[in-house]
N, C-alpha and C positions, 0 to 999 in steps of 0.2 A: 476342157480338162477339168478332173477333179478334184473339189478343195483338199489339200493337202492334208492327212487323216490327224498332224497337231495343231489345226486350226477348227476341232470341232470337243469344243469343250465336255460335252456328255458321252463322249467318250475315249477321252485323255484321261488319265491320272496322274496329277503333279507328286511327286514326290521327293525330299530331299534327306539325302543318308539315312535310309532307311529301308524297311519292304526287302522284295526281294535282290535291286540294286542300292548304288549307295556312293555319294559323290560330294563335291563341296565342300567348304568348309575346311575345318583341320588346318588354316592357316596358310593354305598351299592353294595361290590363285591360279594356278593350272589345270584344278581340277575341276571339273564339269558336274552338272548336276542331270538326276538321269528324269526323264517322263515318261511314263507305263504307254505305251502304246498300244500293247494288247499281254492279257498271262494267259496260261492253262494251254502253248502250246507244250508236246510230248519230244519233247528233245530238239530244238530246230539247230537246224548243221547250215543250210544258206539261206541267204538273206535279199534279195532283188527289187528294186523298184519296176514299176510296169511306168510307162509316157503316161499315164493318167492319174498318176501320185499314187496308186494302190501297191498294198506291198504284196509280193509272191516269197511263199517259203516252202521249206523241205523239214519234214519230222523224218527222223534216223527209222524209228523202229516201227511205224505205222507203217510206212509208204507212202505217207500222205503227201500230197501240195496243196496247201492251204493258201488261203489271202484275207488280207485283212483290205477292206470294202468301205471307201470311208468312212476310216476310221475304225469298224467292227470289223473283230475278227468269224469269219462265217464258220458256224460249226460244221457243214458240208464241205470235204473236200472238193479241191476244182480238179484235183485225178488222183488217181490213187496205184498202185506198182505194188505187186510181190515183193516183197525183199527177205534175203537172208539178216539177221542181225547179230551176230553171233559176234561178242569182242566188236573191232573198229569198223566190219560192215555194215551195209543199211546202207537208206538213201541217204548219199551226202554232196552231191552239187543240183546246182542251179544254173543256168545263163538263158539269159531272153536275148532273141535272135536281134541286132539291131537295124532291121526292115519289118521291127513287131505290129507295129501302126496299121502294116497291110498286110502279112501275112501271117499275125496270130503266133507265130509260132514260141515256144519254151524247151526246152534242151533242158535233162537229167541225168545223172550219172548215177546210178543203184548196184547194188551185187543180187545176183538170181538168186529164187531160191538154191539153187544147188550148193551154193556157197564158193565155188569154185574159178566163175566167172562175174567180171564190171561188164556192163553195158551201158553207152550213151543213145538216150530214148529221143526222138522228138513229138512234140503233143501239139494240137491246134489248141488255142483258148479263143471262147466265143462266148459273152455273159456267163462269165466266170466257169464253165466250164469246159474239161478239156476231154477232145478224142483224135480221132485220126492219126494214132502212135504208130510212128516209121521208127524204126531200128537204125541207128546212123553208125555205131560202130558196137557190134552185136557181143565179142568174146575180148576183152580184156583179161588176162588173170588176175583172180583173187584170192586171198587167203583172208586167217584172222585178224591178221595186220599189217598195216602198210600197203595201202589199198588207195590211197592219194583222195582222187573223188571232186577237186576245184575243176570248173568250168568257166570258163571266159572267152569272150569278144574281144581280137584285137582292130585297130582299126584297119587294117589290112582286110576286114572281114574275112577273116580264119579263126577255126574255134578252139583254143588252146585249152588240153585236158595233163590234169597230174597223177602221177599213176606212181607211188609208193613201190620199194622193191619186192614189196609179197612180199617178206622174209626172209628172202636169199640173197645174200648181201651183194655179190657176184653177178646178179641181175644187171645192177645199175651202170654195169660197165661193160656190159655184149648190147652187141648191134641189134643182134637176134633175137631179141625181147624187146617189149614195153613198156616191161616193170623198168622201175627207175629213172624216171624219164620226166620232161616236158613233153608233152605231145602235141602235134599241130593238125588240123584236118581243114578240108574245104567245110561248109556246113552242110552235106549230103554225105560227110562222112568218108569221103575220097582222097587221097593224097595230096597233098599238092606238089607242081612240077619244080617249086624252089624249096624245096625241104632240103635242108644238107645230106643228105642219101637219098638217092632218086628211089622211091615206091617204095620209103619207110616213113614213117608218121612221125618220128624221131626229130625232136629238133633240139634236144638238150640233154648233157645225160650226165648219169654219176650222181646221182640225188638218193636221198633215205628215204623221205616221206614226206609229203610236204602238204597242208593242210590248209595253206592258205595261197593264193594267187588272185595278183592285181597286174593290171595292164593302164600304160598311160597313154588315153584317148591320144593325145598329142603327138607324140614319140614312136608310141607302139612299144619302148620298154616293157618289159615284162619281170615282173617282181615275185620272189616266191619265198614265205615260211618254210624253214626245214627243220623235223625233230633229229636230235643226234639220238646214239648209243648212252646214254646217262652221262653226256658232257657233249659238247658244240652243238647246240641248237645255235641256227644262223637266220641271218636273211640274208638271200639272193638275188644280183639281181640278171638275168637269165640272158644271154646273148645266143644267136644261132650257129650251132652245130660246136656248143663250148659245152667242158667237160668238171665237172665240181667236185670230182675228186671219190667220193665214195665206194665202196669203203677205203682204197688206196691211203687217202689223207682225212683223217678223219680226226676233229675233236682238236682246233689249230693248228696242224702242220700245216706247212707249205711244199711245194714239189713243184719243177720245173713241166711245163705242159697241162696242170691244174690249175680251177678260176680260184682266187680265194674268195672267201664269203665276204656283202657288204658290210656284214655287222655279226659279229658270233655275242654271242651272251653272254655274261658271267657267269651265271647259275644256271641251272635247269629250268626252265620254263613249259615247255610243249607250247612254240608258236603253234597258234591256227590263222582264225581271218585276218586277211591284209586286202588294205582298200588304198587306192591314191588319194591324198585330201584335194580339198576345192576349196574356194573361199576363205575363211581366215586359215585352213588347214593347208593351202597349196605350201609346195614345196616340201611336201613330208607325205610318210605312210603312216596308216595307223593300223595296226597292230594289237593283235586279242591274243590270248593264253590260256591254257588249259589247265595247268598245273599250279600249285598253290604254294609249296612247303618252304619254295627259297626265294620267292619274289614274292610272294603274294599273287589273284587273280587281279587284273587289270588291262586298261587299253592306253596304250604306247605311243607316243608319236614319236617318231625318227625323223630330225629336222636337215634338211637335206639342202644347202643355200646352191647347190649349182644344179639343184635336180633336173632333170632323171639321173646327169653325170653327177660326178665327185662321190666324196663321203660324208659318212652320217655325219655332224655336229655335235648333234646333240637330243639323247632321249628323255622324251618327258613323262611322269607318270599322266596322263588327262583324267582318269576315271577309277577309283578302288569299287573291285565289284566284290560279291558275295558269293559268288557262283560261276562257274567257269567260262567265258566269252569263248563262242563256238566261230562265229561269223560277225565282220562287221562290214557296213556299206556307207555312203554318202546320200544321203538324201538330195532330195532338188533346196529343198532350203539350203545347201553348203554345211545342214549338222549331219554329225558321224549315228550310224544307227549303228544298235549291236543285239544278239540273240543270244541266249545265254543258256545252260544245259537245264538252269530251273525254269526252263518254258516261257520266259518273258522276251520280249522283244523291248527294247526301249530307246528312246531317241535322249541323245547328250547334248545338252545343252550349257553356254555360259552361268 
């Protein structure tokens, strides 16, 4: 294995409250201080460890998958995709297969150029570069927004994808769509035979948009960010063949046959990435945002004492950023990493 990319001093950058993050300090020992781990990416949307400590990421509007190689970030993509980017398309998921060790493989989720359709891609990586791209789930719809784009492993090994309503609100509550959805696949992109509707990918539905999803290795819980209509941003957390209401109950109602949310917001935020913590961070999520004006940017932790089960306790701010947290992950150290829309990647630390 390799040495971990912030145990190599010449190329870390320590930083505190400052630069393009910004953490610490202000009296409030909750919050984290952040270290440069690489800048000058062009939008990174997710964020992945590879078993060998190197990080895998996605640029929105290049197409790129980059990695940063201990510790540097390589100017050379390790594959590169067409994408539309037009408004909230572009490349926006990541998942590595969890039998990567042997069989190389990385899972993307992009819109075509056409603009019209999502596709989930898979790539070989071999010294850092990728080929051999099979098509796992070829036409998703897409529009300018609400286009979803999270990729995950559960440990069930099934490949869990989020797929936004397109913009028709009425998506997210027919059978006969995509949009609005949790989705579930084998990883060859097949059905699986326990989906709650036999020969539908459908494992959740009644969602807006949801820009971030976490799975607990443990459990197999499934966690997911949702933007509201300009009120009820929530977290989820995702049961199979249950129903969140959209747009039926939207923005705190409640209705008999609807999940309610584990957590709705006060304000407006624009959840995006949600990671499960580990080490001093177990028993919560952490949580990134896109929107600025009524909470500030920042990363969240929702402290969860019965987790997966119960309710939140209690949220904390961990990190005041400068720029909007697109994706956030867990490193093997047990710190939270996060990527942000000004190109930096950075790892939080006490």
């Amino acid at each position: 294995m390799k040495p971990y990319p912030f145990l190599l001093p010449l190329a870390l950058v320590l930083t505190s409250c400052g630069g393009g993050g910004s953490g610490g300090g202000g009296g409030n020992p909750d919050l984290l201080t952040a270290q440069v781990v690489a800048v000058g990416a062009s939008f990174p949307t997710a964020l992945r460890f590879l078993p060998n400590g190197d990080i895998l990421f996605t640029e929105k509007n290049t197409g790129n998958v980059r990695i940063v190689d201990d510790g540097i970030l390589l100017p050379t993509p390790v594959y590169h995709v067409d994408v539309n980017t037009g408004s909230e398309r572009g490349l926006l998921g990541l998942a590595i297969d969890p039998d990567y060790a042997n069989n190389g493989w990385v899972y993307i989720y992009y819109t075509k150029t056409n603009g019209t359709e999502n596709e989930v891609l898979r790539f070989t990586v071999t010294n850092n570069v990728g080929g051999s791209p099979t098509s796992i789930v070829p036409s998703l719809p897409a529009n300018s927004n609400h286009d979803g784009g999270r990729l995950e492993f559960g440990p069930d090994g099934k490949l869990y994808v989020t797929l936004g309503d397109v913009g028709t609100s009425s998506n997210a509550q027919s059978d006969g769509t995509p949009a609005g959805k949790v989705l579930r696949y084998n990883p060859n992109g097949t059905i699986p035979a326990d989906n709650p509707v036999g020969g539908n990918p459908m494992f959740a539905k009644g969602l807006r948009n949801c820009f971030g999803l976490a799975i607990d290795p443990g459990s197999g819980t499934v966690f997911v960010s949702e933007n509201g209509p300009g009120c009820g941003d929530e977290m989820n957390r995702v049961g199979s063949g249950l129903n969140y209401g959209w747009p039926i109950v939207p923005c705190g109602g409640t209705q008999a046959g609807f999940v309610d949310p584990l957590y709705e917001f006060p304000v407006i935020v624009a959840p995006t990435g949600v990671a499960v913590g580990t080490g001093a961070y177990s028993n919560s999520l952490l949580v990134g945002n896109f929107q600025s004006q009524n909470a500030g940017l920042a990363l969240r932790q929702f402290v969860m004492p019965s987790f997966p089960a119960g309710a939140v306790s209690e949220v904390k701010i961990r990190f005041d950023s400068t720029s909007a947290i697109i994706d956030v992950t867990m490193g093997p150290d047990n710190n939270p990493y996060i990527c942000t829309a000004a190109g930096e990647i950075l790892r939080l630390v006490p």
